[in-house]
N, C-alpha and C positions, 0 to 999 in steps of 0.2 A: 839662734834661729827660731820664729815661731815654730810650733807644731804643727797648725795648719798646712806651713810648706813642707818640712820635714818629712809629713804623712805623705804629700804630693808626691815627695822626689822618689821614696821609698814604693810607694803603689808602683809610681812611672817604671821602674826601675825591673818589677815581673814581668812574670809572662802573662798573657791572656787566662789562660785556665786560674790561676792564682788569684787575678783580678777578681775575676766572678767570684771565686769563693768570698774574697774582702769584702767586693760587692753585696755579699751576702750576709757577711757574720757585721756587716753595717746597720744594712736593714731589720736582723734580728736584734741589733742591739736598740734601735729605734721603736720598735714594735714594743722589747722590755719596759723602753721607757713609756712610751704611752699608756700601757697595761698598769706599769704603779703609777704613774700621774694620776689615769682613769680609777684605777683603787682608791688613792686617797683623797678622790674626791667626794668618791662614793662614801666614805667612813665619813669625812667631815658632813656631808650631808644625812647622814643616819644618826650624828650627833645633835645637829642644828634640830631633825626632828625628834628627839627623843628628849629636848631642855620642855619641863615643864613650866607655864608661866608663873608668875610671883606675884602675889597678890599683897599687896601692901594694907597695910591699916587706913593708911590718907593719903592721898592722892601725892604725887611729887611736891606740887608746888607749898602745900601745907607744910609737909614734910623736911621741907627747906626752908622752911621760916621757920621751923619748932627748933632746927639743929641753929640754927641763927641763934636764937633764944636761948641756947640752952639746954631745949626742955626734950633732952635724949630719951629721957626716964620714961615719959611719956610714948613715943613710939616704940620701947621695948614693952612697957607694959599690954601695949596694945597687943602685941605681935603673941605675946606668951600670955593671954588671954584667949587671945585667935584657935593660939596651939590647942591649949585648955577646953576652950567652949564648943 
């Protein structure tokens, strides 16, 4: 038997007063969830703003011609010169 029904036949199945409480500890369970949804949107957004940008040596597309090439050596030395200077 789905849940879905299950939960139905079982609510159908109290009294009025009982209902409302269900009623309620529903809504509270719904409200929980929108509260951590609403958190961890909030945390993923105070991450996005706290990534600082990255500054490369040469531009992408240099920089993918140089690994084409080979020439690794080259954009590390860049980078820890960067560091360095």
């Amino acid at each position: 038997m789905q849940l879905d029904k299950q939960i139905q036949e079982h609510v159908f199945l109290l009294p009025t007063e009982l209902k409302t409480e269900v009623l309620d500890f529903v809504l509270f369970l719904e409200q929980k969830r929108k509260k951590e949804t609403d958190d961890k949107k909030r945390q993923f957004l105070n991450l996005l703003h706290s990534i600082k940008p990255v500054k490369a040596p040469f531009p992408s597309e240099e920089m993918t011609a140089m690994l084409r090439q080979g020439q690794e050596q080259l954009i590390i030395d860049a980078r820890l010169a960067r560091r360095l200077g």
